[in-house]
C-alpha positions in Angstrom: -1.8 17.3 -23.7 -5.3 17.5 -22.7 -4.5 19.6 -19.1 -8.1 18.8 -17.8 -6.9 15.1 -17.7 -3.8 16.0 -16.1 -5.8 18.2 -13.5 -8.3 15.1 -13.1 -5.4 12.7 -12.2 -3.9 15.1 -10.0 -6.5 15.9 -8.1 -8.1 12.3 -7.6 -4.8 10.4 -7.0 -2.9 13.3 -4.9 0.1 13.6 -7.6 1.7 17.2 -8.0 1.0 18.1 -11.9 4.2 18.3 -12.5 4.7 14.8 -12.4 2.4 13.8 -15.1 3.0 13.9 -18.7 1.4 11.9 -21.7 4.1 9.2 -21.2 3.3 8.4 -17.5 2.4 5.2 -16.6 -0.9 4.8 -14.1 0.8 1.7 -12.4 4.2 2.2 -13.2 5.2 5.8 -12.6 2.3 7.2 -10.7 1.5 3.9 -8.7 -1.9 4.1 -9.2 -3.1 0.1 -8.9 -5.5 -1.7 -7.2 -9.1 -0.3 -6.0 -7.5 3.7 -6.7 -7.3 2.2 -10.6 -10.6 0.8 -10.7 -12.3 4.0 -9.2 -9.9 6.2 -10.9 -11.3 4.6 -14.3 -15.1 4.7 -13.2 -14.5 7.7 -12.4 -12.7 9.0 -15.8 -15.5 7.2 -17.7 -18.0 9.4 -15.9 -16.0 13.0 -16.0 -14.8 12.6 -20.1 -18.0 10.7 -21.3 -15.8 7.7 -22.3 -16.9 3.9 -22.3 -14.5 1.9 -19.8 -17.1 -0.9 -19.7 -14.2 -3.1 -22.1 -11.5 -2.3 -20.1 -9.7 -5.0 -18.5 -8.6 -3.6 -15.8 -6.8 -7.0 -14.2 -4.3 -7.0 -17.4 -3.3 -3.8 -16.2 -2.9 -3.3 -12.7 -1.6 -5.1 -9.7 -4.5 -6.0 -6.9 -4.0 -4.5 -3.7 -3.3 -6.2 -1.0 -0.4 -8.5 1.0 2.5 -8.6 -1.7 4.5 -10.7 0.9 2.5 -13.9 0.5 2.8 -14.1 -3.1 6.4 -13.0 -3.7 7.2 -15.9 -0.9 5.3 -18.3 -3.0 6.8 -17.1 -6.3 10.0 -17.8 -4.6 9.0 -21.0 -3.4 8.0 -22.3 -7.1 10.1 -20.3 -8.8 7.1 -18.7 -11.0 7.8 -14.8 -12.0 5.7 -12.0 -10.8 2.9 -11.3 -13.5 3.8 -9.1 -15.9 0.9 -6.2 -16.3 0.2 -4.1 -19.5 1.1 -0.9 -19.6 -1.8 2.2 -19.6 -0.5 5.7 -20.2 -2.0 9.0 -19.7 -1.4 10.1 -23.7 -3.6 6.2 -24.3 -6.3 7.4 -21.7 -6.3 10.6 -23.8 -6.5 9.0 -27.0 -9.6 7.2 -25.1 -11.4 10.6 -24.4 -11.1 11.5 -28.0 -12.6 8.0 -29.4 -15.2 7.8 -26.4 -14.4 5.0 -25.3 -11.4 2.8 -23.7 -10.4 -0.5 -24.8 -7.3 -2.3 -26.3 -8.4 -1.3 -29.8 -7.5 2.5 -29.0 -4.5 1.6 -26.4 -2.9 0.4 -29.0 -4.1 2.4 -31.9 
């Protein structure tokens, strides 16, 4: 595990090291979403020399925001909550090695 990553993400999101590993979800497990994911990215494009200009960052993390509105109208139509694909720390690793991060090395 690439501990420079690990020390990145710990230090830009405020999460104790010892809570990431190569199988941590961003939005998931270390409820990074929103505007934190989209700077979070820039910013690991910037620090690791990697293209993030292909990532789709919408498909992968919830907006921030009021939840409340939506889950009442979800309820109300009876439409599920969006399901969001998942981003790992071992994929963003994988993107530092390739240059770049895309679908094509997420699910390489």
């Amino acid at each position: 595990m690439n501990q420079m990553l690990i020390d990145f993400i710990s230090e830009f999101a405020g999460i104790r090291k010892s809570k990431i590993n190569s199988q941590s979800r961003l939005f998931g497990d270390l409820r990074i979403y929103g505007d934190d994911a989209a700077e979070l990215l820039i910013a690991y494009g910037k620090k690791f020399d990697a293209d993030v200009s292909n990532f789709m960052a919408a498909d992968y993390f919830e907006p921030e925001g009021d939840q409340i509105l939506p889950a009442i109208i979800r309820l109300i139509t009876g439409k599920s909550s969006p399901k969001y694909k998942v981003l790992t720390v071992g994929q963003m690793e994988k993107g530092i090695v390739a240059g770049k991060l895309n679908e094509e090395i997420i699910n390489s």
